[in-house]
N, C-alpha and C positions, 0 to 999 in steps of 0.2 A: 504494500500500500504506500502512495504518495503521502506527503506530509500535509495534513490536513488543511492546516493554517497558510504554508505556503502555497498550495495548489488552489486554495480558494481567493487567494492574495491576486495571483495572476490571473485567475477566470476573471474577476473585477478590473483590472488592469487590460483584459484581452476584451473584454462587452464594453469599457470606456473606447478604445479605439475604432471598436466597429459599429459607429452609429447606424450605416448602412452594408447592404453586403457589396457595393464596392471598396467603403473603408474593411469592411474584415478580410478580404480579398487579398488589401494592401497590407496590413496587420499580420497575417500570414502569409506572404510573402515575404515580409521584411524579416520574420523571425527564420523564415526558411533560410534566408541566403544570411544569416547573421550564423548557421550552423554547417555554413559551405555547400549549400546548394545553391545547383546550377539552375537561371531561370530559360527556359526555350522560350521560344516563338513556334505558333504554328505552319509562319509560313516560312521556316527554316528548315534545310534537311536536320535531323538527331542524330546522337552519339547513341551508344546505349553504354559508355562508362560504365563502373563502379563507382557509387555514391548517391545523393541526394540531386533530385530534379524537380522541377516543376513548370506545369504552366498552365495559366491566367485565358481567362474568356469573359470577359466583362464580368458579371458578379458571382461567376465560379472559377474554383483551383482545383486544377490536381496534382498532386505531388507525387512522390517516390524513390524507396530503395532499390537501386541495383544493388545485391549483393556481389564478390567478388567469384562467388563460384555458380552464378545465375548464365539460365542455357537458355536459347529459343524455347524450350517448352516448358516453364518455369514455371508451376500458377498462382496466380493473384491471390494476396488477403486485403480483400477491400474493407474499409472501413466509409462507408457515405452516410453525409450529414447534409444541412442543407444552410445558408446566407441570411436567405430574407425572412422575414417577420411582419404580423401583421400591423398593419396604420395607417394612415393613408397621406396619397401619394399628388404630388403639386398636378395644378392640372394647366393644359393653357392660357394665354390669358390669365394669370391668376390674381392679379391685384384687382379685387371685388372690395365692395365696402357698403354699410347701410346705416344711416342716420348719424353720421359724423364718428363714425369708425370706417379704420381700413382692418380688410379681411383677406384671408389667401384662398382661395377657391381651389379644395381639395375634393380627390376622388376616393371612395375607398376603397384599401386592398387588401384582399383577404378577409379574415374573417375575425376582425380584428372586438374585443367585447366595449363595446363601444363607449358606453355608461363611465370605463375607468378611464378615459382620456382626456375627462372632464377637469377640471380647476384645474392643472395641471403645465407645469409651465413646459414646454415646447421647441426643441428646435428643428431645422429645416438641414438635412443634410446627404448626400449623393454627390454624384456630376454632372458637372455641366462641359458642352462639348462646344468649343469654338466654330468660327467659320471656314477655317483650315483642316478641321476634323479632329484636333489635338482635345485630349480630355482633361479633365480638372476636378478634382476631388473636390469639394466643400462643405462647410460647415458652422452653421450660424453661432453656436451657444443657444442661451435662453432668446425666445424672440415670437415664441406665439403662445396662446391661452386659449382656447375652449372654452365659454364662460356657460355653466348651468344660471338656468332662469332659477332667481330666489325665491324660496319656501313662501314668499307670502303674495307673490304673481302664480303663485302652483298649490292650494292648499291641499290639493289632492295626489302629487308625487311621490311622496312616502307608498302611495298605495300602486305603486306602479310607474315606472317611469320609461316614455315611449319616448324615440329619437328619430326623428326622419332624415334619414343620412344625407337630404339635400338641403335644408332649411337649417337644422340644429348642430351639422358640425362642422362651420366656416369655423378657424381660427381668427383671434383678431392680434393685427399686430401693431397696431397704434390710432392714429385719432388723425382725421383730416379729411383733405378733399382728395378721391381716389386720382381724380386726371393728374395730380401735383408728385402722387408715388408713383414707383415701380418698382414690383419686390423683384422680379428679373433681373432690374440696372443694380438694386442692393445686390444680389449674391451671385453676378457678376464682379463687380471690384472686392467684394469678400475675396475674390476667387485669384485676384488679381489682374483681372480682363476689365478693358478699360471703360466700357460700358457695358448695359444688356444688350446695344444692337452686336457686339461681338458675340453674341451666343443664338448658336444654331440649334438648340438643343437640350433638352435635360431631362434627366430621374430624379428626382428630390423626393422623398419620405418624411414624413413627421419622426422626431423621435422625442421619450421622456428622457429629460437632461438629470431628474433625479441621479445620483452617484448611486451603486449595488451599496450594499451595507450587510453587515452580520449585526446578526440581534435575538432577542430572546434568552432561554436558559443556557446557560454554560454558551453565550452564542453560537446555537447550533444551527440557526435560520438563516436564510442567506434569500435576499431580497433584491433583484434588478430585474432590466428592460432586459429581451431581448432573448432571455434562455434558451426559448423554444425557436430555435437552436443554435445559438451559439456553445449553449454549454456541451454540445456535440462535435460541433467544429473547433472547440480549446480542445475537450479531451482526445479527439482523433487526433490533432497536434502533435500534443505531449507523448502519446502512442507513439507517433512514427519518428518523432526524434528519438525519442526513447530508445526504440529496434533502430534506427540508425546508428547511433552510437555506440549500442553494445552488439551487431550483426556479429556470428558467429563467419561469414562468408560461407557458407555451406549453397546457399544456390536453392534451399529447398524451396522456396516460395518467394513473392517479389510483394513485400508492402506498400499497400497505395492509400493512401486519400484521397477521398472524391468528395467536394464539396460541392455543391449545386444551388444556384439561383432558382427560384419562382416557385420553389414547392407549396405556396402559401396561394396559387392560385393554381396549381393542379402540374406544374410542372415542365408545361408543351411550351419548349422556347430550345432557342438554339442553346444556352447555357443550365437548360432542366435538366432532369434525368430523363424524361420521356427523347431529351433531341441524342443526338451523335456525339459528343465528347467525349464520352469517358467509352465508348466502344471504340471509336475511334484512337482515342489514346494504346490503348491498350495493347489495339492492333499495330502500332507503331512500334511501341515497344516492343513485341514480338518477332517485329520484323527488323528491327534495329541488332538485336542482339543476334539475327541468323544473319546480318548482312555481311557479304565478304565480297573477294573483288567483282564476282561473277552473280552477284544479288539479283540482277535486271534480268536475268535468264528469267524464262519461264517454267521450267523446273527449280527453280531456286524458290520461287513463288511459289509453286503451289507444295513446296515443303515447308516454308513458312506457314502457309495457309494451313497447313496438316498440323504442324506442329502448335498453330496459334489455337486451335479447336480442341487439340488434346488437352491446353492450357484451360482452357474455359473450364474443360467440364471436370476438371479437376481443385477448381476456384472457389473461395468462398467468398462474402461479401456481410458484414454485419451491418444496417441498415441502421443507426443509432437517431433518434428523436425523442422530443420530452413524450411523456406519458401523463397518466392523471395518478395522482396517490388518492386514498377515500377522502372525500372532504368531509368535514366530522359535523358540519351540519347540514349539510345533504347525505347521511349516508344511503338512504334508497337506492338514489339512483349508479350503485356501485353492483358489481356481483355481488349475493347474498355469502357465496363461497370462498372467493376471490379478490383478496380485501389488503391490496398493497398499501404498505404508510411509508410516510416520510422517516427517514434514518435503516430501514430495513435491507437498501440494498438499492441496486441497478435492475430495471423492468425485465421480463423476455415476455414480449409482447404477440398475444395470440388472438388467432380471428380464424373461426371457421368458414369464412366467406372470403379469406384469404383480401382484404383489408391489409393485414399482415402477412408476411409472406414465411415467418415460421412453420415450420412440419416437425415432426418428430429427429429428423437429423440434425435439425437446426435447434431446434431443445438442447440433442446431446450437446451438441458445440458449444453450446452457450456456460451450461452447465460446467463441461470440464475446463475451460478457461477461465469463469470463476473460479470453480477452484483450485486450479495453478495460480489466481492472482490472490487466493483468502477471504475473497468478497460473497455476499450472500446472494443469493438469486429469488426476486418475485415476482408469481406468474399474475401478468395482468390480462383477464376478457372482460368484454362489456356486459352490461346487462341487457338481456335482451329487449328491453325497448327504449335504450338509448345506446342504437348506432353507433361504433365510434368512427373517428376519420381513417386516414389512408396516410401513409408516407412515399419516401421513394423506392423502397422495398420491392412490391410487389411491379413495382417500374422498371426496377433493373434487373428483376428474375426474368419477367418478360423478354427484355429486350437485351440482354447476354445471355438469355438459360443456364446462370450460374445458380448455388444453391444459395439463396439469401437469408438469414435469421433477423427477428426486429428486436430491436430492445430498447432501453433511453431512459434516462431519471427520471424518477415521480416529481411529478410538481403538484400544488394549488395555484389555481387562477390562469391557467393558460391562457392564451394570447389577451391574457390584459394584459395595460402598457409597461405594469409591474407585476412581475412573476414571484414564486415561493418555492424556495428548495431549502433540503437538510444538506448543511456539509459534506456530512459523509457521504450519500449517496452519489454527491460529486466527484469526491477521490476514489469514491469507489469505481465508479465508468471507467476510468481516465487506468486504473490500474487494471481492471479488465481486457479493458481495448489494449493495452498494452502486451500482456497475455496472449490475446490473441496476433496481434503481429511478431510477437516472438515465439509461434508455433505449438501453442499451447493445445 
């Protein structure tokens, strides 16, 4: 096991940077190539080296160990997690305003619980893309508010409270006459671009500027934006540096991270799991480590191709996402049976409707890698009349017919703008996933 304190020090340290999943994009990249890895391009021929790689697709990464004794037919331990989260997103045109306030005219993404994004102070953060096509990170601080209508214009909200995502969730970000603003030309020169007419472009998301915090008994609580899923992209991290640094060079498997953009709106983009990157990837690498002088032969190809298929179906993939721990005043709506809590452990997430893409293989795996890492295993299913969601799992069993298992921390309050997790359940992932890419 990780060191509790320190590893939950950094997860707050790694959700500060990544307001957006282009900033965690950048955030893991930077700590990749601070551990000697190599960044590609896709539209660069590859090495297939010994060591640490990676590379960037707008708001997904994928990384990876060559080990030193790794072959063409080598197969994968995937670890995929996902960038985005839900909140919602700048729309065009966005400087709107009514009755001598200015407001940002936001759309919303995902499935975000709306009610929590209220008083709540707000910043604006993503990129923006020039007129030369060049990108630009940015990010405001505090700068918008959600303001709820007061208890005594509502006397009736306590008993209910309805939001019309068009009317009730403009933020407001100051006072005036809208023709006199432009929040484009603000976060343009935020950006360093010398007006809004130099911007062609942009993703911006709302984020809570709130800081994460420990609290609670013996602070066991641990409290930020964002978890669902960053706290899966920190501990898949920490995993594959981890197997990086201690690789035995034996060749027997090839550790990857797959991080993916948009799974918070179903995943179909060229950086989802539903698009080509991470098959893609894959396939490069396969064909990188058979390449030799006579690669371009058409026999050489379709011996890669042979030996990249043996690699698949010899491949695993852990599919890491938040889950729900019981909430202790809903428990109804939980399994009667099946009744994960906060501090107990790391999920292995089940669905007979294959929602998750766990089977009994994928159980064992999960199982014995916990206990190569010492950590507890709790099985979460729904109750059958609340449906749960989908992750990228049963997306990338599909579309690699690799064997995928689902797992992921319990939390309270998923995609509110502030999330709930136990510590430990945190170091506990983080030394699982670990486990698992050192061949547990």
């Amino acid at each position: 096991m990780p060191d509790t304190a320190a590893h939950v020090a950094d997860l707050a340290a790694f959700i500060q940077a990544s307001p957006s999943s282009y900033h965690a994009v950048a955030e893991v990249s930077r700590r990749l190539e601070a551990a000697g890895s190599e960044e590609l391009r896709e539209t660069d021929a590859w090495t297939a080296r010994p060591g640490l790689h990676h590379v960037r697709r707008d708001g997904a990464v994928i990384a990876w160990t060559v080990p030193e004794g790794a072959a063409p037919g080598s197969p994968f331990r995937i670890i995929g997690a996902h960038t985005d989260s839900p909140g919602f997103k700048l729309k065009p045109r966005p400087t709107i305003g009514s009755n001598g306030w200015l407001q940002a005219g936001v759309e919303v993404y995902g499935g975000p619980l709306l009610n929590s994004w209220l008083d709540r102070e707000l910043e604006l953060a993503g990129r923006l893309v020039d007129r030369d096509g060049r990108e630009h990170l940015v990010r405001t601080g505090p700068f918008l508010r959600i303001p709820q209508l007061a208890v005594h214009l509502d006397r009736e909200v306590n008993n209910g409270l309805t939001l019309d995502r068009q009317r009730h969730t403009a933020p407001v970000f100051g006072v005036g006459d809208v023709s006199q603003a432009d929040l484009v030309d603000i976060l343009a020169r935020r950006a360093g671009l010398g007006s809004g007419a130099d911007v062609a472009g942009y993703d911006l998301l709302t984020v809570d500027t709130a800081a994460p915090a420990r609290f609670g008994l013996d602070d066991a609580l641990f409290a930020a934006g964002r978890m669902d899923n960053l706290t899966s992209v920190h501990a898949g991290l920490v995993a594959l540096l981890a197997t990086s640094e201690g690789t035995d060079g034996s060749g027997a498997h090839i550790p990857v991270l797959a991080a993916f953009d948009h799974e918070e709106l179903g995943s179909e983009s060229r950086s989802g799991a539903s698009g080509p990157f991470l098959a893609d990837v894959l396939a490069r690498i396969t064909a990188g480590l058979a390449t030799g002088d006579a690669a371009d032969h058409a026999a050489d190809r379709a011996a890669a191709a042979e030996l990249h298929a043996r690699a698949l179906a010899a491949s695993w993939c852990v599919s890491s996402d938040a889950g729900h721990a019981v909430h202790p005043n809903y428990p109804e709506r939980h399994d009667p049976a099946n009744r994960p809590v906060a501090g107990g452990g790391p999920l292995l997430k089940i669905n007979a409707n294959q929602r998750y893409a766990t089977d009994a293989h994928g159980a064992a795996l999960w199982h014995r890698v916990s206990a190569a890492a010492g950590v507890p295993v709790q099985e979460f299913v729904s109750n059958n009349t609340v449906p749960c969601g989908s992750t990228i799992g049963p997306l990338t069993a599909t579309r690699l017919g690799i064997r995928v298992v689902d797992v992921g921390p319990p939390l309270l309050s998923m995609h509110s703008a502030r999330e709930l997790a136990h510590v430990d359940d945190l170091a506990a992932l983080a030394a699982a996933l670990t486990a698992f890419h050192g061949g547990a």
